[in-house]
C-alpha positions in Angstrom: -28.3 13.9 -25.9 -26.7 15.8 -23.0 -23.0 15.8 -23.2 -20.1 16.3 -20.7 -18.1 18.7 -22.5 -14.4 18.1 -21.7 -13.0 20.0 -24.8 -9.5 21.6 -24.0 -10.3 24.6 -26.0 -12.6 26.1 -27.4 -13.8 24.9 -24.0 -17.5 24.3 -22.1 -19.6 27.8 -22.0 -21.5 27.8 -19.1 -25.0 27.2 -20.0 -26.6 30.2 -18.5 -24.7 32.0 -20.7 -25.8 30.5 -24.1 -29.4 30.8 -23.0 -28.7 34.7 -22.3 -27.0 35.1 -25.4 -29.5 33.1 -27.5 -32.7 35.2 -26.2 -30.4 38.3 -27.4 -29.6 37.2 -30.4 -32.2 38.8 -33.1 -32.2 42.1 -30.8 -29.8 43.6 -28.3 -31.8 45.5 -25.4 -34.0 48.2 -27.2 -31.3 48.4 -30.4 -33.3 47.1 -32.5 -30.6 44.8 -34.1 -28.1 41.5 -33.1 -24.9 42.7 -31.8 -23.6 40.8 -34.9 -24.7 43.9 -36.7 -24.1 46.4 -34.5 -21.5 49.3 -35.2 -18.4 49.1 -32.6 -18.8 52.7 -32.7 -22.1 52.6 -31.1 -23.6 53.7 -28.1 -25.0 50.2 -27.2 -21.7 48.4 -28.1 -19.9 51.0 -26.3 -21.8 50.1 -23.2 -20.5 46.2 -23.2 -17.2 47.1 -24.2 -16.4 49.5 -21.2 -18.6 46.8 -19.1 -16.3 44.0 -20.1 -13.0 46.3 -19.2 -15.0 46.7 -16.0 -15.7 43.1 -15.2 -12.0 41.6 -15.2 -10.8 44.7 -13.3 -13.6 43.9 -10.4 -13.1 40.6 -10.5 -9.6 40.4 -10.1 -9.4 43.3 -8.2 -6.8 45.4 -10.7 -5.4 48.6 -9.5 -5.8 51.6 -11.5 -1.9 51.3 -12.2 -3.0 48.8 -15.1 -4.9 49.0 -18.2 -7.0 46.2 -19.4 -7.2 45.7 -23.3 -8.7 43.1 -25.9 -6.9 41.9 -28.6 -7.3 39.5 -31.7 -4.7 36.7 -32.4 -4.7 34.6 -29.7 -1.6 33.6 -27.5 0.1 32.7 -30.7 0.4 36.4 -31.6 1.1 37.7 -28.1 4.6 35.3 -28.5 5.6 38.0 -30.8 3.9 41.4 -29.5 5.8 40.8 -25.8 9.1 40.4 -27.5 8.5 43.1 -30.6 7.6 45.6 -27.9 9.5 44.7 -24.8 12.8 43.4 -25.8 15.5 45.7 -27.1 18.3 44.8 -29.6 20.9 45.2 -26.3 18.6 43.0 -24.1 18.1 39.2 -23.3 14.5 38.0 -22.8 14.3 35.0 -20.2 11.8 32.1 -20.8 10.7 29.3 -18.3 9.7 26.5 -20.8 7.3 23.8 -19.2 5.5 22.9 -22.1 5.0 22.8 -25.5 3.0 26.5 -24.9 5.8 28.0 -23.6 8.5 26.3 -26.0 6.4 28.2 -29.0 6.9 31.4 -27.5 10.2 31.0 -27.0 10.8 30.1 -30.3 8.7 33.1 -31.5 11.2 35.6 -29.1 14.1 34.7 -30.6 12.9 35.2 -34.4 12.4 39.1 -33.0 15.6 38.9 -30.7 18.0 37.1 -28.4 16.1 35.1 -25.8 17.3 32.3 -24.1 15.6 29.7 -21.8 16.8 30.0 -18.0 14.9 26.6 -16.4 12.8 23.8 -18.1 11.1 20.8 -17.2 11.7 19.1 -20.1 14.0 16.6 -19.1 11.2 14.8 -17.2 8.6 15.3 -20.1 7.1 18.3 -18.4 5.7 17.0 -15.2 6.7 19.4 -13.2 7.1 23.2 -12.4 10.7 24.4 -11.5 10.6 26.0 -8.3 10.1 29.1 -8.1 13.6 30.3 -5.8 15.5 28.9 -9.3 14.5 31.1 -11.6 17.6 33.5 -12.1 17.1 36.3 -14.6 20.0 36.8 -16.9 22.1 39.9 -15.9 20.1 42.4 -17.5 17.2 40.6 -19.1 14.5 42.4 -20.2 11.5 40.2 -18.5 10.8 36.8 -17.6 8.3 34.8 -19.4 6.4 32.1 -18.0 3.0 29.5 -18.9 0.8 30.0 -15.8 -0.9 26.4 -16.4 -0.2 23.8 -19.2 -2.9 22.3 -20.8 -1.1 19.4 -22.5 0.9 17.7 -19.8 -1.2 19.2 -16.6 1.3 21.4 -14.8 0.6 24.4 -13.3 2.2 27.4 -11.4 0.9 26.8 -7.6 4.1 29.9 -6.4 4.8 31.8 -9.1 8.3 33.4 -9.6 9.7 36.5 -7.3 11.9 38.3 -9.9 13.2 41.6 -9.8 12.7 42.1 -13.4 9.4 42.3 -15.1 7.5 39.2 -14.9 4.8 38.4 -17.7 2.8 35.5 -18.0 0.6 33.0 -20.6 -2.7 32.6 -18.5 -4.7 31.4 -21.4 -5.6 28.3 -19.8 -6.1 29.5 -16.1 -7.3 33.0 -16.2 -9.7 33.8 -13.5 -9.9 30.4 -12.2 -8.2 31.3 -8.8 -7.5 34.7 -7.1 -3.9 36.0 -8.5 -2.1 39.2 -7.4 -2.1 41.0 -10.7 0.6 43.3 -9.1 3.4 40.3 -9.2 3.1 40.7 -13.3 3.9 43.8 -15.3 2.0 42.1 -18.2 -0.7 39.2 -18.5 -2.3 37.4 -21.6 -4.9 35.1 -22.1 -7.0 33.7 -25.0 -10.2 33.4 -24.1 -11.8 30.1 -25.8 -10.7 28.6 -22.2 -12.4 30.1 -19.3 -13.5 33.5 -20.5 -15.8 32.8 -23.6 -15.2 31.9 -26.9 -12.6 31.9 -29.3 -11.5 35.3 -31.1 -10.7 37.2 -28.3 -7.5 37.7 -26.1 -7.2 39.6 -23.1 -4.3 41.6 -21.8 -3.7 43.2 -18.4 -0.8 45.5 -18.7 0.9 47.8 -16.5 1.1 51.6 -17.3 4.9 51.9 -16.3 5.6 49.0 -18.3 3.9 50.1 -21.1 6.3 53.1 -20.8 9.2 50.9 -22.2 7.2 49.9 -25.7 9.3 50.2 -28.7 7.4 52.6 -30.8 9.2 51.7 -34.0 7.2 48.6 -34.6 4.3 48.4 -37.1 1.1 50.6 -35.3 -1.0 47.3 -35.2 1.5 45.8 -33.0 2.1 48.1 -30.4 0.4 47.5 -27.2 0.3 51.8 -26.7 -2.0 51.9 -29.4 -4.6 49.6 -28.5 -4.4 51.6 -24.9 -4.8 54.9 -26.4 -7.4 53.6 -28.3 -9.3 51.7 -25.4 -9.3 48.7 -28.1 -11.0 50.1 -30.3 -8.3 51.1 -33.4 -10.2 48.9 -35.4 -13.2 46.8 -35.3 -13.0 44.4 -32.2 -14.5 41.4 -32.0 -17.5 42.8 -30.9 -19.5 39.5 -30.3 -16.7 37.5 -29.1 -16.3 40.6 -26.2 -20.3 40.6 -25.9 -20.1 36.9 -25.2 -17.1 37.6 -22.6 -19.4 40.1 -20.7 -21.9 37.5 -20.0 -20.0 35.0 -19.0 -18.2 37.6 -16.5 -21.4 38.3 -15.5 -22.4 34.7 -14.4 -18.5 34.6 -12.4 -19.9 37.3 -10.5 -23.4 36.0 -10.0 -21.5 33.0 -8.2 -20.0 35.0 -5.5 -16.6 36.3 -8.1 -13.8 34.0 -8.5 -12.9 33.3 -4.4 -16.2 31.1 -4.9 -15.3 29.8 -8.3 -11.8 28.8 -7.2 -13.5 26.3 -4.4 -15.6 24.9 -7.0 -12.9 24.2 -9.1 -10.8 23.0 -6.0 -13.6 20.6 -5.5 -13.9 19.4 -8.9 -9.8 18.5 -9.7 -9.8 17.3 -5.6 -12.4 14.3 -7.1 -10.8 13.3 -10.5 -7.4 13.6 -8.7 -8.8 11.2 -5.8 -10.6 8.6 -8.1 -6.8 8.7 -10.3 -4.8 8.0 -6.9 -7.4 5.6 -5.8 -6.9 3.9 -8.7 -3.8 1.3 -7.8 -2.4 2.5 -11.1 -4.9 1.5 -13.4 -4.9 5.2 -14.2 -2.0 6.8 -13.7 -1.2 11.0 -13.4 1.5 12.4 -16.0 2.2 15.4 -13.6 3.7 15.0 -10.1 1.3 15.4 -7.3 2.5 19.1 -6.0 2.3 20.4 -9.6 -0.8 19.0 -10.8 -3.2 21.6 -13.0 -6.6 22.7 -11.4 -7.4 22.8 -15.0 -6.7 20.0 -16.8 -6.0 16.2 -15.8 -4.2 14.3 -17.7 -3.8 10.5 -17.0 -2.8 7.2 -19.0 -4.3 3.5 -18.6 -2.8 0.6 -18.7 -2.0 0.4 -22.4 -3.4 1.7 -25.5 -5.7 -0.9 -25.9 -7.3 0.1 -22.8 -7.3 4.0 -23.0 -8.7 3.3 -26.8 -11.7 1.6 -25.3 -12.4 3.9 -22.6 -12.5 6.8 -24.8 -14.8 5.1 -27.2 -17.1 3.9 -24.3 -16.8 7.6 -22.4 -18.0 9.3 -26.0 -21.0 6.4 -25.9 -21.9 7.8 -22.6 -22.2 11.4 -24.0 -18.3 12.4 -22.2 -16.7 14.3 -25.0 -13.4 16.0 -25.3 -11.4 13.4 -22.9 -8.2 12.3 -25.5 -5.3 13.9 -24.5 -3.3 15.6 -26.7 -1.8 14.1 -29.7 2.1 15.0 -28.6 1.6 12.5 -25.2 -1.4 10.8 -25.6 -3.3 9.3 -23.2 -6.3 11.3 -21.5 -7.1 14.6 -20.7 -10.0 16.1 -18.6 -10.2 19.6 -18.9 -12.1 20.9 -15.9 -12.4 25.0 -16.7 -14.7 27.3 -14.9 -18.1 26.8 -17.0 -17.8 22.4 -16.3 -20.0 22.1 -14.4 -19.4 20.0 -11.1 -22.1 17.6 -11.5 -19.8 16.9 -15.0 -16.5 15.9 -13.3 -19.1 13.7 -10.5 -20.3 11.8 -13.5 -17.1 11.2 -14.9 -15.2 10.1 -11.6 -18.5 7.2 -11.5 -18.0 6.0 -14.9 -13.9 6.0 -14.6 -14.2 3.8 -11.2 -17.0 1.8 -13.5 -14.7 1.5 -16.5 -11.7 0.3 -14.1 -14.1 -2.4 -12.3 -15.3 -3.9 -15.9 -11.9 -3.9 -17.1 
């Protein structure tokens, strides 16, 4: 049966994408083998390595100021590398917690040093982004942290922060799913299970003068300069995970780069949002209107009776992936890059269905 493939991550591949990497499978090109097999040392892995670097800088339209690397760990081990290379024993690091996302990282930051939360929207259970003319860097902080879109509650960065201190950012869940001024950030990361591909593989955008400021006492593995130097390939890479991240990179620029996937996406959160405020409260948004995620909707029903039999009629129906997370619970539609918007169409019928039978 067709599914609607909701999943918050590891998220919807696009399907194009599957069929490409299905029909490759046995034998890359004229190699004679699967990637799978194939030595990262190798001429034809080389070739979709460099493409892949290739691909996020034209599609985000990087300047040569900025080195694009791939990286194992997720986000989880990014909340240690930005702190083990970036802030110094004398320093502060500054963190903007909206979310559980960005509450883990600070808590990773301050096993490697001080760190020290500057703005949170905690106090009204994350359902809102502080605006951007508060954020106030410590007196000599090192950077400021912040979680571009939160996939749990369904915030997300619409301005993002002007400091005059390095800014760096978790994009993991919104990477590529609107047009960004990379120069705003001295350092961007983003696991890739969300919008890029599939799980196993992180990107990072850095910037060369930033890099410049790297501790270079920390274990080789760990520092960012070595992965540079290296052009991510110190060790073995993820090699199909990156393979996989080419062709879906390939199908964002097939569809006119990410100006045109950013409408699409506009147009797909624009209808859940609609059918939600249509709704008369029946279901009802956890993040305020002006800081509502392009990404992920969340919404609760009129009591758990009620969201319990929606989500057990949705899976019925083939939607899949639509229970919010276990921390708030509730529902949660997350609407990446690859759902497709005949999926979110679908969904918005049977929600206005489900509310008119119940």
């Amino acid at each position: 049966m067709k599914v609607h493939n909701f999943n918050a991550g590891p998220a919807a591949l696009p399907q194009e994408v599957l069929q490409k990497a299905q029909a490759e499978l046995i034998y890359y090109g004229n190699s004679g083998i699967s990637v799978l097999e194939m030595s990262h040392r190798s001429k034809e892995y080389e070739e979709i390595h460099e493409r892949a670097k290739d691909s996020v800088k034209e599609l985000l339209h990087i300047p040569s100021n900025y080195e694009v690397v791939f990286l194992q760990g997720g986000a989880s081990l990014q909340f240690s590398m930005v702190p083990m290379n970036f802030l110094p024993s004398h320093s502060v690091a500054n963190y903007v917690v909206t979310g559980s996302w960005s509450e883990k990282a600070l808590k990773e930051a301050k096993r490697v040093g001080k760190a020290e939360e500057i703005s949170s929207s905690k106090a009204k259970q994350h359902s809102y982004i502080p605006h951007s003319s508060t954020i106030i860097p410590t007196e000599g902080a090192a950077y400021v942290h912040i979680t571009s879109n939160n996939t749990i509650y369904g915030t997300q960065w619409h301005n993002y922060p002007k400091v005059n201190i390095p800014l760096i950012a978790d994009m993991s869940s919104d990477i590529l799913s609107k047009m960004i001024d990379v120069t705003n950030f001295s350092l961007i990361y983003a696991g890739a299970q969300k919008n890029l591909g599939p799980a196993g593989v992180t990107l990072i955008i850095i910037e060369r003068d930033f890099l410049k400021r790297a501790s270079s006492t920390i274990p080789t593995m760990l520092q960012y300069k070595t992965h540079v130097d290296h052009s991510s390939l110190y060790h073995t890479p993820p090699t199909f995970s990156i393979y996989l991240l080419t062709l879906v990179l390939d199908w964002m620029k097939n569809l006119g780069g990410v100006t045109a996937i950013e409408k699409i996406n506009q147009k797909k959160s624009s209808l859940l949002y609609q059918c939600i405020d249509d709704s008369g409260g029946f279901y009802s948004p956890h993040a305020q209107k002006e800081y509502r995620s392009m990404m992920n909707a969340t919404f609760t029903l009129l009591d758990d009776k009620t969201t319990e039999k929606f989500l057990d009629m949705a899976k019925k129906e083939g939607f899949i992936g639509l229970e919010g997370h276990r921390s708030i619970g509730g529902c949660r539609a997350s609407i990446y890059n690859a759902v497709p918007l005949h999926s979110v169409e679908v969904l918005v019928e049977f929600m206005r269905y489900f509310q008119k039978t119940n």
